[in-house]
N, C-alpha and C positions, 0 to 999 in steps of 0.2 A: 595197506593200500591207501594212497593216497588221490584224490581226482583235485586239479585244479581249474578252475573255469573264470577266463574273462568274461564278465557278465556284459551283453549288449545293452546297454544304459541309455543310451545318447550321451547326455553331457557326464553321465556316473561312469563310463566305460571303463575307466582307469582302477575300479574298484574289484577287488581278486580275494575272493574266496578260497580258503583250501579245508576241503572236508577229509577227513581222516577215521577212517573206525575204529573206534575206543579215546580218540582227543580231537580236538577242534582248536584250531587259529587261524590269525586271518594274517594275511601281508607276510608268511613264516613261519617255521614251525615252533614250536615253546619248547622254550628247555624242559628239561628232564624233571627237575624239580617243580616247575611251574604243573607240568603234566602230568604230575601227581597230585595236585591240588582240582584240575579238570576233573577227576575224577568225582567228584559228588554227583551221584546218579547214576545211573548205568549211561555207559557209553552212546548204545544206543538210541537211548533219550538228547543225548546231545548233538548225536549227528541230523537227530530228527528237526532239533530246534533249528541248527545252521541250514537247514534244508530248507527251514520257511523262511529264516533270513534272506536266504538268497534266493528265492522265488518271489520273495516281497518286491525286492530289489531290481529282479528284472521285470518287474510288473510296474515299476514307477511306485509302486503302495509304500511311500517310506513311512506313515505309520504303524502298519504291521510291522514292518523290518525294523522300528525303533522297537517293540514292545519285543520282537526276537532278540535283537540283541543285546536289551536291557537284562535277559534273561540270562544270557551268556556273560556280560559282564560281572553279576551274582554270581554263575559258575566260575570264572575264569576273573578276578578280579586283579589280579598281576599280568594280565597279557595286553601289552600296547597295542595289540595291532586290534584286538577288540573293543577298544577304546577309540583309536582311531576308524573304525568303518562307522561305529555310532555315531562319531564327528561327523561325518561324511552325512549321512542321513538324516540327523539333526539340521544341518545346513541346508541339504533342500529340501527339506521342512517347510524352511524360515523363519526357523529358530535356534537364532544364532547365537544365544547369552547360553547355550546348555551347549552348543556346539564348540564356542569356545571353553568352557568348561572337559570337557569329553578331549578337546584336544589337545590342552593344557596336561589332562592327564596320561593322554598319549607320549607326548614327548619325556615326560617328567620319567616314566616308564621304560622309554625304549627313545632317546636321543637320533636314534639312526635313520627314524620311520619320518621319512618326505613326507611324502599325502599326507601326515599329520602336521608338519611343519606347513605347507601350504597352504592346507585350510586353516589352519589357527591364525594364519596371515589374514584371510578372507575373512573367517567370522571376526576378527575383530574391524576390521573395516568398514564391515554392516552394522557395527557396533557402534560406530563413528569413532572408535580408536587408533587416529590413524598413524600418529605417533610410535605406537608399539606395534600396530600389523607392519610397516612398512618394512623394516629388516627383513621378516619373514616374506613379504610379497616380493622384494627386490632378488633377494636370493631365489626362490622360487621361479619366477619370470626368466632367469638364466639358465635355470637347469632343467625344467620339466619339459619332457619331450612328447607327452599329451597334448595335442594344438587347444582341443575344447578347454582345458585345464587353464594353457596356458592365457588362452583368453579370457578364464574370470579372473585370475591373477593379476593380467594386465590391465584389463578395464578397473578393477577395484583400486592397484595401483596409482591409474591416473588422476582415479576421482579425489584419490587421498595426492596428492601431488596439487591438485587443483586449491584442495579444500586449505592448505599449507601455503598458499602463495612460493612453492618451490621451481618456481620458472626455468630455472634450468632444465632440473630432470621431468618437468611434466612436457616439456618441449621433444625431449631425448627419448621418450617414451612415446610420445605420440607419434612421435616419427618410425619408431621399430615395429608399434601395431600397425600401421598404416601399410608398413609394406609388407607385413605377415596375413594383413587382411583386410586388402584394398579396397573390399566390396560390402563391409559388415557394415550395416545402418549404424548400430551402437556404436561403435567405437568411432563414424563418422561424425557422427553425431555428437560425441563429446569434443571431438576434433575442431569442430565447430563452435563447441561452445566457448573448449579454449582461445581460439585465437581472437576470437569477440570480445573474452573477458580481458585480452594481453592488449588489443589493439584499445579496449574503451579508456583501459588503464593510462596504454600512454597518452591519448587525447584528451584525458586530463589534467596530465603531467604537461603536457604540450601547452595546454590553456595556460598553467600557473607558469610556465619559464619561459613562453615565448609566445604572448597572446596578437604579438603583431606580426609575424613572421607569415612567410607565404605558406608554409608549411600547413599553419594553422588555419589559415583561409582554403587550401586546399583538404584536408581530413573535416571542415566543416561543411564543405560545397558536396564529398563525397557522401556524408550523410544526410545532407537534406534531397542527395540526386536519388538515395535509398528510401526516401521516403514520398518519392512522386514529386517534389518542389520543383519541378524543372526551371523555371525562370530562376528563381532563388539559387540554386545550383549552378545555373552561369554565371549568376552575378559575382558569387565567391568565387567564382573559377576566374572571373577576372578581374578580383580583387587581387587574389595569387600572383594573378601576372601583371600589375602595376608593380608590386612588389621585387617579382623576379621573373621578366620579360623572358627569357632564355630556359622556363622551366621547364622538363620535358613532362611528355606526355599530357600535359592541360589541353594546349590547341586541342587536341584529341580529344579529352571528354567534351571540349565543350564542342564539338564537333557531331557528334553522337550525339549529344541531345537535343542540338538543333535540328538533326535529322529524324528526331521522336516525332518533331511537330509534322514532319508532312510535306511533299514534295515542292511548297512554294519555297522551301528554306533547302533546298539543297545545296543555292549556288553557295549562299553563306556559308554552309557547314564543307563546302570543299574548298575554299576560301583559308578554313579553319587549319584543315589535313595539311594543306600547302603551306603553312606556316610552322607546323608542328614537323614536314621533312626539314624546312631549313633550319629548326635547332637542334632536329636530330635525324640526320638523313638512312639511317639505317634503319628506320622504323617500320616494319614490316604489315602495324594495322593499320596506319596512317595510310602505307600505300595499297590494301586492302581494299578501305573505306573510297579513298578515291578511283580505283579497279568498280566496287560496288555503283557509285554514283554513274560512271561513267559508258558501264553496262544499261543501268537503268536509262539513260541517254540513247541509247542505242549507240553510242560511240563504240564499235568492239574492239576497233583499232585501237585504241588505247587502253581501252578495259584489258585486253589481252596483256598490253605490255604492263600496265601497273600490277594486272594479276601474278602476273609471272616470276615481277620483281617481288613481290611480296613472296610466293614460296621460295624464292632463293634467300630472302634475308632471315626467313623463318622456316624450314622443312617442315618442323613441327607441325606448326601450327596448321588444322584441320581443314578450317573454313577456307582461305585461302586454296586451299589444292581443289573442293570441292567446286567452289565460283569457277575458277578456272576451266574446270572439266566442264562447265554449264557454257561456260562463254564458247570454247570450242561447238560446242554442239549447236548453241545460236548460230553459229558463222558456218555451220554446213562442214567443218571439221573433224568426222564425228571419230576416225581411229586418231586425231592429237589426244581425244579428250581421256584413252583410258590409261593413261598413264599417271597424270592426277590422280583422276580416282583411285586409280590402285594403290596410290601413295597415302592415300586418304584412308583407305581401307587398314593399309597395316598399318599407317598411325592410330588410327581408333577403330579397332575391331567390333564395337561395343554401338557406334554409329548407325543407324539405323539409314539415315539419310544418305550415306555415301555407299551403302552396300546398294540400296535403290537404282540410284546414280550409273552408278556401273553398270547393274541390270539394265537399265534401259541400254545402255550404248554398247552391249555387247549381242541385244537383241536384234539392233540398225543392225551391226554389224553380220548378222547372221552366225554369230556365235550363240546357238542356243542350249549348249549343254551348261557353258560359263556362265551364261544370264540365269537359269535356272538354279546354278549354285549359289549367285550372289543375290537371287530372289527370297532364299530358304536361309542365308545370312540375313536377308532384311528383316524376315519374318519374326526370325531367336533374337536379334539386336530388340527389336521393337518388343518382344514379350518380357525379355530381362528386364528393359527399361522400365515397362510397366508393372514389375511384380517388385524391383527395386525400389520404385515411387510409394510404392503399395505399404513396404519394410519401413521407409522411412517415414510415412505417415503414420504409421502402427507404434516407430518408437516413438516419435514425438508425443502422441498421445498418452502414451503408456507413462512419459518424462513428466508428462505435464500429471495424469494421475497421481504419481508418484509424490509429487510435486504439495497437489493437494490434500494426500492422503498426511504427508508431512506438519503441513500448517494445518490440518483440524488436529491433530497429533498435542502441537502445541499449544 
């Protein structure tokens, strides 16, 4: 008789126990010869061990389940797959030098056993070996059909990618987690950190091969605009364009920052917008920003038509459908306005602001079963927002721990 049981783990799920009465392995059965060697002790006694293995195991206890299966390994010391589940357990330990060890001799044992080629990928990563985990994590990341799995595989992947200056694949990676798990702090998070480190890198490459270029007056003005410099920040922005008059997108920021200061500076900053369509008249935030100003004017007649133009040059883009639906509603047009919105809606489901939006104008409208849906979408947009704010504050902190625990380390 055999019973097999995925164990409910959370992130361990993928680990499979098979108890058997009279022999025991895990991930398989053992050969015949090996199953003669299980045999030290009555049977019995060994089903009884794999029984607290695997109660250890779905109890999160991975110290129990390591001293069970350290036991089994003594019994059973030719069986890969019991080698491999000690890897397993070892690892979320967070001890990772015996895990790698434990998985080293899984493989060595039984070549065919994944979950052991995986982890040995992983613990050696936490190892900081990332040279030799990366075969194992590369391969890994393609094949394993466990998503939790796959996500430690990936994130460990990237860090080792990052930590290698391998810019290709840490780009081509980031981009396949991203859209496997668009929503995950962590792997945002490292996402983040990448492209920080890719962009500081070339601004400094930028500095050493073209320190007069607009280019460089431009990624200079952008980080002093990151750091509150606002004056500072237009000044470089029109250093950029004594350089290269025609460059797109500047008129724009510095148009935007002029309008940080406060409504004595709006005529300037639309001034700005208006120079930024004539080098580039398809620019959808430019004619946005002046839809925005032009609103705030009470101009609607124009606001209408900038806004409009801007979501036809951009559907995408969110903001724009959302003004628009508001300006309708300023000017007493309150059924133009749900069309926008609605376009707003299924561009960003996730919008807290435009599921609002809607509700109110489907409530004018005396549509009250729609306003009450799009009321209970505001509600979940606005709680994800803030449980998501919440994850990413938690990891950052956790990076930053991490971080410190590192340097007292050293």
């Amino acid at each position: 008789m055999e019973i097999w049981s995925r164990l409910p783990l959370g992130r361990c799920s993928h680990i499979i126990l098979l108890v058997g009465l009279g022999s025991l392995c895990l991930w398989g059965q053992a050969p015949r010869d090996q199953r003669a060697r299980v045999n030290v002790g009555s049977s019995q006694d060994t089903d009884t061990i794999a029984a607290k293995a695997q109660a250890a195991l779905q109890a999160g206890n991975y110290a129990a389940a390591i001293e069970r299966l350290k036991e089994l390994a003594l019994i059973a010391p030719d069986v890969g797959e019991v080698h491999s589940n000690l890897c397993v357990a070892y690892y979320f330990s967070g001890r990772f030098v015996e895990a790698t060890n434990e998985c080293r001799m899984a493989v060595k044992l039984k070549p065919a056993l994944a979950n052991a080629e995986y982890f040995l990928g992983t613990s050696l990563a936490e190892n900081g070996y990332c040279t030799e985990a990366l075969p194992h994590l590369e391969r890994g990341f393609h094949k394993v059909a466990d998503k939790q799995l796959k996500r430690i595989i990936g994130t460990d992947a990237l860090r080792c990618y990052m930590d290698l200056n391998e810019t290709a694949k840490d780009v081509t990676l980031d981009e396949a987690l991203i859209r496997e798990f668009p929503d995950d702090p962590e792997i945002l998070y490292l996402s983040a950190h990448l492209y920080s480190n890719l962009s500081a890198s070339a601004s400094q490459h930028l500095l050493v091969v073209a320190p007069g270029s607009y280019q460089f007056h431009r990624i200079d003005a952008e980080v002093l605009e990151l750091q509150g410099k606002t004056d500072d920040a237009i000044a470089e922005f029109r250093r950029a364009l004594e350089i290269n008059p025609h460059a797109e997108g500047v008129h724009c920021a510095i148009g935007k920052l002029l309008m940080q200061r406060g409504p004595s500076n709006l005529s300037k900053a639309q001034e700005e917008f208006e120079e930024e369509l004539k080098n580039d008249p398809g620019n959808a935030d430019a004619e946005f920003q002046l839809g925005q100003i032009a609103g705030s004017l009470r101009n609607w007649s124009e606001a209408l038509v900038r806004l409009k133009r801007a979501t036809e040059l951009n559907p995408k883009l969110v903001a724009p459908q959302i003004a628009l639906g508001e300006a309708y509603v300023s000017t007493g047009r309150i059924a133009d306005a749900v069309v926008p919105l609605e376009h707003a809606v299924e561009a960003a489901p996730g919008n807290p602001t435009a599921h609002y939006r809607l509700s109110v104008v489907f409530r004018r409208l005396g549509r009250t079963r729609e306003a009450e849906q799009q009321l209970e979408a505001y509600k979940r947009a606005e709680n994800d927002l803030l449980q998501s704010r919440q994850r990413i504050r938690g990891s950052v902190a956790d990076g930053l721990a991490n971080s410190n625990e590192g340097a007292t380390d050293h």
